[in-house]
VOGU-3710 file (C-alpha; in Angstrom, 3 decimals, decimal comma):
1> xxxxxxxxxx> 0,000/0,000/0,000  1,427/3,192/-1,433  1,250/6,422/0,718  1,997/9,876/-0,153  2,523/12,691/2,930  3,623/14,898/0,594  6,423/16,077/2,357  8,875/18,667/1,020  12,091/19,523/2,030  12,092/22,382/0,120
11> xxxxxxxxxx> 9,777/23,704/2,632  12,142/23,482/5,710  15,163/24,319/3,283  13,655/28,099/2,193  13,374/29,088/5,811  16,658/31,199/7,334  19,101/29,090/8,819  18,686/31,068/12,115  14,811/30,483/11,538  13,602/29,606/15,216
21> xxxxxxxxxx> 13,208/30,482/19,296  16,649/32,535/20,326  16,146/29,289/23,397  16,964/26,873/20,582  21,036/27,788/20,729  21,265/27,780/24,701  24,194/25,167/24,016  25,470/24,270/21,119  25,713/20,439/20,063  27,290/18,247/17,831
31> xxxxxxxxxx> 24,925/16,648/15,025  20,785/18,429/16,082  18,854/19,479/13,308  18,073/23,111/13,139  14,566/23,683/14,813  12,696/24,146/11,688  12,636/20,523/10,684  10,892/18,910/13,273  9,012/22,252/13,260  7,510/21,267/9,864
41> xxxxxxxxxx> 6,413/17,858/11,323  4,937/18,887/13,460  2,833/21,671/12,560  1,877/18,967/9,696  1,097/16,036/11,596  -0,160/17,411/15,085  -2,377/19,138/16,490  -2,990/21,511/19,613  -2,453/19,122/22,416  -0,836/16,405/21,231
51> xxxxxxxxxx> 2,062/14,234/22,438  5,477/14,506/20,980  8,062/12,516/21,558  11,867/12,298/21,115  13,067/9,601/22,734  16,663/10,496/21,470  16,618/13,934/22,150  20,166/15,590/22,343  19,533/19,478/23,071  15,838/18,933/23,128
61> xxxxxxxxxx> 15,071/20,542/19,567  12,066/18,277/18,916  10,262/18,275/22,508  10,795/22,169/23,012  9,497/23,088/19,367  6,186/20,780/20,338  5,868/22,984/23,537  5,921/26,229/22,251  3,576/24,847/19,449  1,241/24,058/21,963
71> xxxxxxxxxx> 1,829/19,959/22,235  3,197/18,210/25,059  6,884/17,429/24,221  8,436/14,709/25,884  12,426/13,908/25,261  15,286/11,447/27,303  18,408/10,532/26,069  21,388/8,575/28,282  23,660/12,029/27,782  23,416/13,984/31,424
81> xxxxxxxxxx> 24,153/16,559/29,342  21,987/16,562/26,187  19,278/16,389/29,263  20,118/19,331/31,428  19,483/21,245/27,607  16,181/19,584/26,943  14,833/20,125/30,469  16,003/23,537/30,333  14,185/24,148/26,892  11,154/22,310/27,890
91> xxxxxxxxxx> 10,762/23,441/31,382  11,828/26,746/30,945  11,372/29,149/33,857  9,674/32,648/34,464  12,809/35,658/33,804  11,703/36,883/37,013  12,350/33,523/38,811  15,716/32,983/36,976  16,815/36,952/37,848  16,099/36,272/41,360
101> xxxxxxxxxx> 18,101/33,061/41,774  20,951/34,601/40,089  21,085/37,999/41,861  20,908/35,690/44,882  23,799/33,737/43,929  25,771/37,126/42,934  25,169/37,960/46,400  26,266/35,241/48,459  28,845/34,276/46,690  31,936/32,651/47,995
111> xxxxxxxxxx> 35,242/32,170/45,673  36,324/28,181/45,692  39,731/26,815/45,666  40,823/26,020/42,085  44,237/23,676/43,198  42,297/20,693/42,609  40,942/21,595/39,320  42,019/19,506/36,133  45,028/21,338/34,394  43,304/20,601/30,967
121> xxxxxxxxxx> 40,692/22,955/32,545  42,595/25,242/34,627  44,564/26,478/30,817  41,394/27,769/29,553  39,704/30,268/32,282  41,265/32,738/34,593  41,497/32,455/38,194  38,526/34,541/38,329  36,293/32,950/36,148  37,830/29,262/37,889
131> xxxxxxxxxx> 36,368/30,313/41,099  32,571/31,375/39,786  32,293/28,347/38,161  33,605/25,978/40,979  30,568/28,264/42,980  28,110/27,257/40,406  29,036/23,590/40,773  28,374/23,724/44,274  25,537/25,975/44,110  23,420/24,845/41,523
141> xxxxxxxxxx> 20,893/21,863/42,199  19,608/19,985/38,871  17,124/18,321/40,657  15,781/21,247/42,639  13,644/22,706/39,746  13,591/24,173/36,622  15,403/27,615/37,702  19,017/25,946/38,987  18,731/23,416/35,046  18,132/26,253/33,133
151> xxxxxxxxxx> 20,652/28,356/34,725  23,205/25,827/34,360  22,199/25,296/30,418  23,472/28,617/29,970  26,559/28,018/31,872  27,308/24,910/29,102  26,555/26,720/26,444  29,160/29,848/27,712  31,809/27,753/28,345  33,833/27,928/25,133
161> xxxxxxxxxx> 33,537/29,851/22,093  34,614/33,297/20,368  35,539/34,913/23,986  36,430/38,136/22,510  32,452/38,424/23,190  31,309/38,825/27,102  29,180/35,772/26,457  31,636/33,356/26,194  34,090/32,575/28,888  37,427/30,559/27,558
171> xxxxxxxxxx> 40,497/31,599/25,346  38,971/31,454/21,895  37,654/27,857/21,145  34,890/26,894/18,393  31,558/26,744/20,473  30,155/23,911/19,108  32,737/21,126/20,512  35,514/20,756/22,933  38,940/20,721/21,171  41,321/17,956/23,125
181> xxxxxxxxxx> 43,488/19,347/25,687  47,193/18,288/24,154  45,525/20,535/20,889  44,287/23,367/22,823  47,965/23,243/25,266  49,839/23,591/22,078  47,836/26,649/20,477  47,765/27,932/23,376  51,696/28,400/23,528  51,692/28,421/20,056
191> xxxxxxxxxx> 49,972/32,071/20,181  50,864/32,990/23,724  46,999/32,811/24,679  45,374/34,294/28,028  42,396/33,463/29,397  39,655/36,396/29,182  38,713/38,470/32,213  34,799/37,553/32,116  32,350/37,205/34,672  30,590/34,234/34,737
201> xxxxxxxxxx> 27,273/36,535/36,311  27,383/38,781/33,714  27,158/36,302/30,488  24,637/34,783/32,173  23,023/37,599/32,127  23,804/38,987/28,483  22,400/35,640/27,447  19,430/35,533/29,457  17,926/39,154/27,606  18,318/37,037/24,455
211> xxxxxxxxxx> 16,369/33,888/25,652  13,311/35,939/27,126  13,264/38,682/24,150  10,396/36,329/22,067  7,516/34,788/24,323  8,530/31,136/24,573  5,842/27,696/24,766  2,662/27,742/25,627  2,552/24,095/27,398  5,126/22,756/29,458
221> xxxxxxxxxx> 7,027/19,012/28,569  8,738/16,332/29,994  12,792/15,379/30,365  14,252/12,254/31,568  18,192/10,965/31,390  16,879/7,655/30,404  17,863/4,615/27,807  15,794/3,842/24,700  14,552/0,491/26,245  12,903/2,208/29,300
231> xxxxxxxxxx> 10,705/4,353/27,073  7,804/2,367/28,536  8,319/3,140/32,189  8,362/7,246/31,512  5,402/6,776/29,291  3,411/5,264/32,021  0,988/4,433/29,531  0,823/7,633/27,939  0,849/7,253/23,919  2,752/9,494/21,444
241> xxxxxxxxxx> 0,875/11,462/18,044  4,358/11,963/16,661  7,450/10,528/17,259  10,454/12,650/15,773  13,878/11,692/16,466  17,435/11,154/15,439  19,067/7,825/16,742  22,858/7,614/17,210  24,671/8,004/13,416  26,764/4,920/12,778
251> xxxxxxxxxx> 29,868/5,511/14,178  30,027/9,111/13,576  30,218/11,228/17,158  31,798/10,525/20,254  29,740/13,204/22,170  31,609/12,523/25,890  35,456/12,966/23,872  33,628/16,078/21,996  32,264/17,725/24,967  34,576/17,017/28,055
261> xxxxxxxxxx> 35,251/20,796/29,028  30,968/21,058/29,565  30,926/17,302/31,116  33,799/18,769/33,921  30,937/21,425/34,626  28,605/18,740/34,753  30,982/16,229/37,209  30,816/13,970/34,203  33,790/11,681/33,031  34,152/11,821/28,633
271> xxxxxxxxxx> 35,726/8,490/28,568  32,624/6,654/31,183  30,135/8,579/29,067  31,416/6,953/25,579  31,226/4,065/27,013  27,850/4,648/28,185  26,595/5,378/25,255  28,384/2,771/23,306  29,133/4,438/19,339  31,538/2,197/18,487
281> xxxxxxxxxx> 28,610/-0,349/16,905  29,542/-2,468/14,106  26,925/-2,671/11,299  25,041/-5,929/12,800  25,204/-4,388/16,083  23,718/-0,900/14,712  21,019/-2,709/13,079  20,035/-4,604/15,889  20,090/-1,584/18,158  17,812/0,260/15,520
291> xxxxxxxxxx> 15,511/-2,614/15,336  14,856/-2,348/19,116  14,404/1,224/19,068  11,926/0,727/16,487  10,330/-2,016/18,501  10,045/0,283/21,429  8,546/3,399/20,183  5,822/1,116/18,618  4,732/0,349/22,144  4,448/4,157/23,092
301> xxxxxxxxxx> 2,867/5,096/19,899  -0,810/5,636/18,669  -2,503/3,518/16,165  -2,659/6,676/14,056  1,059/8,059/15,171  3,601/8,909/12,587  7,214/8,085/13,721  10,354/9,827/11,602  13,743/8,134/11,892  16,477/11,226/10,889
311> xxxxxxxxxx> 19,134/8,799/10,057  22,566/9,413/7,532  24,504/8,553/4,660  27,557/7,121/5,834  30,754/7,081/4,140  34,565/6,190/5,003  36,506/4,099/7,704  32,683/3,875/10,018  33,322/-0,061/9,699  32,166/-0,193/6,491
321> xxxxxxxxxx> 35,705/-0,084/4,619  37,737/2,288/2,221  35,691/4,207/-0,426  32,151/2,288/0,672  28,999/3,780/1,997  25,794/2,936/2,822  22,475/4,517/2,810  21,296/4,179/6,540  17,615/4,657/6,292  17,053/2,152/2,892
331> xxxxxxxxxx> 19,347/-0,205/5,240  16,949/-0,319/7,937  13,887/-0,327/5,344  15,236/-3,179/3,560  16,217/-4,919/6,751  13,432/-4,867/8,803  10,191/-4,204/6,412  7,994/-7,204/7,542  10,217/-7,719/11,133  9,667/-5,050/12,830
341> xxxxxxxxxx> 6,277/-3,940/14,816  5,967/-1,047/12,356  5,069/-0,433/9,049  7,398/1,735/6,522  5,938/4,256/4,282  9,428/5,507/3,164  12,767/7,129/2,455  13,112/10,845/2,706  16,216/12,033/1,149  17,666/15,647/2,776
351> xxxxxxxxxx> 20,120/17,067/0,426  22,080/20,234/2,648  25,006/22,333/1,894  28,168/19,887/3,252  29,940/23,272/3,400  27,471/23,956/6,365  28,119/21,275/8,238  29,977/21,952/11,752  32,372/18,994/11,463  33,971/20,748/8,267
361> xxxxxxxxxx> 35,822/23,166/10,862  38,062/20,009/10,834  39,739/20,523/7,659  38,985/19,880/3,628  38,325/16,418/3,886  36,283/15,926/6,979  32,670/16,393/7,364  31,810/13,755/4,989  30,969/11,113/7,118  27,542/12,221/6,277
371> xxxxxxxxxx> 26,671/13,174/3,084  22,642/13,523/3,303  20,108/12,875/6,232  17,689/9,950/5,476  14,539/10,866/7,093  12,684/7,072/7,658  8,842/7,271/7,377  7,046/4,433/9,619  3,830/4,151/11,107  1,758/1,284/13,090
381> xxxxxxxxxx> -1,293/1,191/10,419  -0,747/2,069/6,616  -4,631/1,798/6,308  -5,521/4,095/9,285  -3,176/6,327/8,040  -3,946/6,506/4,307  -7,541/7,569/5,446  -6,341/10,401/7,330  -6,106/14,062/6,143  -2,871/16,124/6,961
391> xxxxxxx> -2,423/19,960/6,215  -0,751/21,009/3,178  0,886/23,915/4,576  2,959/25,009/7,348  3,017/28,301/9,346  6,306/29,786/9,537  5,501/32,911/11,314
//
């Protein structure tokens, strides 16, 4: 049975690459999809109230769009980090609330020794800067509420970048990932470097008037640091209109090695998170981790859902050998049409500029480990769905 959504990628493509909330780029991270794609999907294939769900959802681009589109957005992933963003984004708190706990902070603030502080850390920051964020590891409670998450978000997100802005707090580092330290010693010697005299209070602050200039979501969502297979349990029986996600690219990002400078803010280790999160799969062992993803969002789903796999084209040394590729989402069509507990209605190719991409910052020939996204079309019923009637068009205002 043959189904048509209609769905254009021009449509996402002709909006401005900034197109979006200002909340949206809190923290940078390695391999999201700019808000206006799940944006489209949304606003195409939900309605007012509805449950969204990403049940891989790295900065919480998916779950926060639903919110301030007026669904319930829902989002875990096993990254303590990517979930600090997408609680932040989801539960985001009243200025006044956030202006008050930081003013109180500002206030009672105590400087903290910095001797026991990781040299790879202690090159980047001043003294200064050392102490206010050793205070805002003490200080700040994740688990209190939304006002201590979201106020630590924006601490991630300031701790490296173009510093010769106030709202970035390092010697000059790309924002989006954390360079490794034996790099960043050398460069920093290299160009006799010195860390910036910033305040970690005030770039809170000159981010928060950027956050709070647009009125954010109208309906509040859901975060949990939890693993694929446990979907169930933070469902509690609740079923999903839309699921909208982007599981782990085959071998492509090592997000604990990529972000270790915002996992040390986060008491995190890099090399236990890798291994937590386990990227090094083999194909066999990627397709069988797919298939149970698959497997589990069926259970959360509606009989009417639409689920959207954002998978790649991979190329080079991923496992698959020199100067071979694969097509990820026909893979896991071919594979597991007629095995798994959904149904596939098809392949979405997403052509983008590879000149775009933010692992070309490595050089010439990097940045093609992906060539295209693969957006995988499944659903629970092909016949419930073909008798269904979706909008046309999408409102980008």
């Amino acid at each position: 049975m043959k189904i048509d959504l209609k769905i254009e990628p021009d449509d996402w493509h002709e909006q401005s690459a900034r197109w979006g909330h200002p909340v949206h780029s809190i923290c940078s991270y390695m391999a999201s999809f700019p808000p206006r794609v799940p944006h489209y999907f949304i606003s195409r294939f939900t309605k007012p109230g509805d449950i969204v769900l990403d049940p891989f959802s790295g900065r919480g681009t998916t779950p926060s769009e639903a919110c301030m589109m007026g669904r319930k957005g829902i989002g875990s992933d096993l990254n303590p980090m990517a979930v600090v963003l997408t609680k932040a984004k989801v539960k985001m708190p009243k200025q006044k609330s956030v202006n008050k706990r930081l003013n109180e902070m500002e206030k009672l603030f105590e400087p903290q020794p910095v001797e026991e502080i990781p040299w790879q850390v202690k090159m980047l920051y001043s003294d200064k800067v050392l102490k206010q964020l050793c205070y805002m590891k003490q200080e700040l409670n994740l688990n209190s509420g939304s006002v201590d998450n979201f106020l630590m978000a924006i601490i991630l997100g300031g701790m490296h970048g173009d510093s010769t802005k106030a709202n970035y707090l390092s010697i000059p580092m790309p924002n989006t990932f954390s360079m490794s330290p034996t790099y960043v010693k050398k460069y920093i010697k290299n160009h006799k470097l010195k860390p910036p005299q910033h305040d970690v209070f005030d770039m809170i602050r000159y981010r928060l008037d950027r956050y709070y200039k647009i009125p954010t979501m109208s309906m509040k969502g859901e975060a949990y640091p939890s693993d694929i297979r446990d979907i169930s349990g933070y469902m509690k029986g609740r079923k999903a209109n839309l699921i909208f996600s982007s599981p782990p690219y085959l071998k492509v990002i090592r997000y604990g090695k990529l972000n270790w400078i915002r996992l040390w803010m986060l008491s995190k280790e890099a090399r236990k998170l890798d291994d937590k999160l386990d990227d090094k799969h083999t194909m066999p062992k990627y397709l069988n981790f797919i298939e149970s993803s698959i497997n589990e969002c069926s259970k959360v789903m509606k009989d009417d859902g639409l689920c959207f796999f954002v998978v790649g084209q991979v190329s080079g040394n991923r496992g698959l050998g020199k100067d071979k590729s694969v097509d990820l989402g026909y893979k896991i069509m071919d594979e597991f049409n007629g095995r798994v507990n959904m149904e596939f209605i098809g392949v979405i190719d997403d052509l983008y500029n590879k000149d775009s991409k933010v692992s070309r910052i490595w050089g010439a020939t990097k940045g093609e480990a992906t060539k295209y996204d693969q957006i995988v079309v499944m659903c629970k019923n092909k016949a419930i769905i073909k008798k269904k009637k979706y909008p046309g068009k999408v409102d980008w205002s």
